[in-house]
N, C-alpha and C positions, 0 to 999 in steps of 0.2 A: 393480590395478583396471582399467588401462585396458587391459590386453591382456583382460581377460578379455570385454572391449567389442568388439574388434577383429575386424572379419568383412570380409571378400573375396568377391564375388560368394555361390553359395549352397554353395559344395562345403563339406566338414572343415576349420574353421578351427584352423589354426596360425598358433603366434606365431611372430615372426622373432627370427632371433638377439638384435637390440636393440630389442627392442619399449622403446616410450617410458617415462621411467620413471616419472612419474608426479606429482601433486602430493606435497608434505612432510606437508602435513597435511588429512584428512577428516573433515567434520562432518556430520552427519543431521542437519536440523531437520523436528518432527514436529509439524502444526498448523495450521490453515487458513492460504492463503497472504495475508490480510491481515496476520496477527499473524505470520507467520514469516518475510516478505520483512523488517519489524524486526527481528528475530532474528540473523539469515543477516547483514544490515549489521552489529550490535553485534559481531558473531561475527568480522568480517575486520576490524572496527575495532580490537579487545580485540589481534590478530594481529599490527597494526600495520603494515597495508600502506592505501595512501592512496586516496580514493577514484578518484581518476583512472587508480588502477591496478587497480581493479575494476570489472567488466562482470556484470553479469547477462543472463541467455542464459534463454529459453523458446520453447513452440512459436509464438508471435506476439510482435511486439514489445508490442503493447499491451500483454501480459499480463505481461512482463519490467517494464516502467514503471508498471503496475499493483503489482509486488510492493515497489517503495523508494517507493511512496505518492507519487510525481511525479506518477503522473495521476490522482490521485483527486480528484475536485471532490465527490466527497459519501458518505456514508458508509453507504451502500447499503438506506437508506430515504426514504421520498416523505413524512415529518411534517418540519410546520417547522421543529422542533430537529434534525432531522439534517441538513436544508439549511441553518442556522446553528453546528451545530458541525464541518460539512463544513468551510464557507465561512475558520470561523474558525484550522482546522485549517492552511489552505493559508497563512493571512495568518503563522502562528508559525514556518514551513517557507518557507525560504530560493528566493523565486520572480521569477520575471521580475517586471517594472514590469506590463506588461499581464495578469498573471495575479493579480497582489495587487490591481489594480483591479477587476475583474472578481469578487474574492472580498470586496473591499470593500462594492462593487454589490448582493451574494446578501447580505451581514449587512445593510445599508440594507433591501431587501425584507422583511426577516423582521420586523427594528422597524414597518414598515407593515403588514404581513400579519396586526399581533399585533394590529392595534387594530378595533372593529367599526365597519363604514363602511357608511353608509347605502346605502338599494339608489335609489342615483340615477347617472346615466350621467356627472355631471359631475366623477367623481372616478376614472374609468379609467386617466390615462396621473398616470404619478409628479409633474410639473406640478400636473397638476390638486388631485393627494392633499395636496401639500406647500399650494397657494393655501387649499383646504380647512383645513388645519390651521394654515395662519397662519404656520408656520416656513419659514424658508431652507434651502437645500441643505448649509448651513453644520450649521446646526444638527443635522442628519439626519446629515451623520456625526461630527459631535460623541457622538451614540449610540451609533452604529455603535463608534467608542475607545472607550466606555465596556465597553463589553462586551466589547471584544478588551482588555481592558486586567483585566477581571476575571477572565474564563477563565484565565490563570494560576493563580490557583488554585483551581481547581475540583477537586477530588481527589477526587467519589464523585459518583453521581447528585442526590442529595438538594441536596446543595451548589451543584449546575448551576442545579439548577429553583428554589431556594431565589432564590440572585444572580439570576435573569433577571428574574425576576417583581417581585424589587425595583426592580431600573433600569428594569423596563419601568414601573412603577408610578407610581414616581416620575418620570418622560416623561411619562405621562399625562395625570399632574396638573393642568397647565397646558392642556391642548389640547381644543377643543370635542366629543370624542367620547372614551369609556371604550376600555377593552382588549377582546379580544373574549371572549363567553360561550359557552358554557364553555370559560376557560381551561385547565383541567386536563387535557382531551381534544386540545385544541390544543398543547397544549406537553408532550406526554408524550414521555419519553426511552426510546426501546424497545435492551433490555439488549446487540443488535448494533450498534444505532445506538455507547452509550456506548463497547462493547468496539472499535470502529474508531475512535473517538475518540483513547481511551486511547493506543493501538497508534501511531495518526499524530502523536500528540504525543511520543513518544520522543525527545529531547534528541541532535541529532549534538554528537560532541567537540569544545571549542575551535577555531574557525579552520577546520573541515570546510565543504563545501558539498557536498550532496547532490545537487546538479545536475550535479554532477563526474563522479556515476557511471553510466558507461556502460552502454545497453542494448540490445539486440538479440533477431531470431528465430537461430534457432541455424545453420541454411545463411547467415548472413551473416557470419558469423566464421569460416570456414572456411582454413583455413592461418596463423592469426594464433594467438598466447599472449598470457597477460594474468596477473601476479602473482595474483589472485583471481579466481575464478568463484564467480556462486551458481547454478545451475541447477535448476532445477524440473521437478521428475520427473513433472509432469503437462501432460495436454491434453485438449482440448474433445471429441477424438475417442476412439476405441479404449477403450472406457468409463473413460476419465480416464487413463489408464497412458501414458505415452510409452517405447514399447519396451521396457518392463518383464519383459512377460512374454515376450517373445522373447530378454531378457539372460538370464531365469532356465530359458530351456529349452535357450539354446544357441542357437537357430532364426538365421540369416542372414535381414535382413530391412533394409530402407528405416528403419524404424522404429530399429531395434537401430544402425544407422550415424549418422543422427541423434543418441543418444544421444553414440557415442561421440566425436562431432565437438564436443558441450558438456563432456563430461568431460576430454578431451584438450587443452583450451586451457589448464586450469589449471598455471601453473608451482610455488603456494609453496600455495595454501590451496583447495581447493576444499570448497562446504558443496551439500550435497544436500538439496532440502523437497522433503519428500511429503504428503501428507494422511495422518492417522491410520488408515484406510481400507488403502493400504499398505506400513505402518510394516512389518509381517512379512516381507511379501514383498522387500523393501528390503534388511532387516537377514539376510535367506538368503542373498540373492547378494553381498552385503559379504561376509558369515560363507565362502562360497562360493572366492569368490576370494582370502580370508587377507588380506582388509584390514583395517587397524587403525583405527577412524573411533569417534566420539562424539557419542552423544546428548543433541539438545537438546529441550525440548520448547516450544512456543512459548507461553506463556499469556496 
C-alpha cells in the first residue's frame, strides 16, 4: 500500500528496491468521522497497542482531535440538551481539572436555562439567578451531580428526556419560579444530537486515558513512526478527498504525498476512515494495490 502511495517529483513513479514495507495490519472504517474516530480507537485497542503509541494524523490538527472526541465540547447542535449532554459527555471522558470545570459550569447553565425567569434585568448575571432563587452555589451543583450521576444510564432518548424532566422537576419544587414553557420544545433531543452522544460515551478499557493519544496535522510527523495510525482520508478542501483521487489515477501531486507521509508512519496497525461517500473509491485503490484490509462500518 505504501509504495503504491510513493511519488517523486511528477515524472513515472517507480518503487525502489526496498520500498517501506508497510503496516501488519489495515482497516477501513466507513461512517461519519464523529462515530468512526470511536471506531478507529476500539479498532487499535481490540489490536492491543497502547494509546501513547497511537497518533491520529488529518489535514488539521483540530480535525485529528476532533475525531478521539478530546475536543468536542458539544455535540453539534445549539438546543439545551445538546449543550447538557455535550457538557456531560466531557465530564464521563477523562479531562483536565480546567476542562471538567468548565463542563461542570455548561450542566449548571442548562439547570438555570430550564427554568422560566421573569423579564426583569435583576436576574442577568448567575449571582443574581442563584439570590433570586434563594439557593447557594452549593446547592446548584448539587444538580448539576445529580444529572451527571443519572446519565449513566441513559440508554435511549426517551430515558434521557424522561430522567431530566424528573430532577428537573423535582428542583423546581422548592423554588419561587416553575420550569420553563414549553418544556417539550426546550428540551428536545434531536436524533444527531443523541447519535454524538452515544458515540462520546463509548467506554476506553481499564486503566487507558484517552488524553494519551496523540494528534497531529499530517506535515508534522513527517520522518517519525508510531505502532498505530488512524488517518482520515478526508479534508475540507478538494471536495472532501485528501489525495484520493490522484492515489487512484497515479497523478504525482502535493496532495498524493501528503497521503503518503500519513500512511507511511504506521509500524503494526494502520485504520483508514472515510465517509460513506468514498467507501468505493477507497476500496479500488486498496483492491488496486493487493492490500489485504477490513471493513468496519461505524454505526
Amino acid at each position: 500500500m505504501v509504495s503504491s502511495l510513493r511519488s517523486v517529483g511528477r515524472e513515472a513513479i517507480t518503487p525502489g528496491p526496498t520500498p517501506p514495507p508497510g503496516p501488519d495490519a489495515v482497516d477501513l472504517v466507513v461512517g461519519s468521522e464523529d462515530k468512526a474516530g470511536t471506531a478507529a480507537l476500539q479498532l487499535v485497542r481490540e489490536a492491543g497497542i497502547a494509546p501513547t503509541q497511537t497518533w491520529i494524523l488529518a489535514a488539521s490538527r483540530r480535525r485529528a482531535q476532533a475525531l478521539s472526541r478530546v475536543a468536542a465540547d458539544s455535540l453539534g447542535g445549539s438546543t439545551a440538551m445538546a449543550a447538557l449532554l455535550g457538557a456531560l459527555a466531557q465530564l464521563h471522558a477523562p479531562q483536565p481539572v480546567s476542562r471538567r470545570l468548565a463542563a461542570v459550569h455548561q450542566v449548571e447553565g442548562f439547570v438555570l436555562r430550564m427554568l422560566q425567569w421573569p423579564d426583569e434585568r435583576s436576574t442577568h448575571t448567575r449571582r443574581e439567578q442563584l439570590e433570586h432563587l434563594g439557593i447557594s452555589d452549593e446547592q446548584l451543583r448539587a444538580q448539576a451531580c445529580r444529572l451527571l450521576s443519572a446519565s449513566s444510564d441513559w440508554s435511549d432518548k426517551a430515558t434521557c428526556a424522561s430522567s431530566v424532566r424528573t430532577l428537573m422537576t423535582e428542583f423546581a419544587a422548592a423554588l419561587p419560579i416553575s420550569l420553563v414553557d414549553p418544556w417539550g420544545r426546550k428540551a428536545q433531543i434531536l436524533e444527531t444530537v443523541w447519535d454524538g452522544w452515544q458515540a462520546r460515551r463509548t467506554v476506553s478499557a481499564p486503566g487507558e486515558d484517552l488524553r494519551e493519544v496523540r494528534h497531529s496535522h499530517i506535515h508534522g510527523v513527517k520522518g517519525e513512526e508510531f505502532e498505530a495510525v488512524i488517518l482520515a482520508l478526508t479534508s475540507p478542501h478538494n471536495d472532501g478527498a485528501l489525495g484520493l483521487d490522484h492515489w487512484e489515477s497515479g497523478t504525482a501531486s502535493e496532495q498524493r504525498r501528503v497521503l503518503y507521509v500519513g500512511a507511511s508512519r504506521a509500524q503494526r496497525h494502520l485504520v483508514l476512515i472515510t465517509p460513506t461517500s468514498r467507501q468505493s473509491q477507497v476500496q479500488r485503490v486498496l483492491d488496486a494495490a493487493r492490500v489485504r484490509y477490513r471493513v468496519c462500518r461505524a454505526n
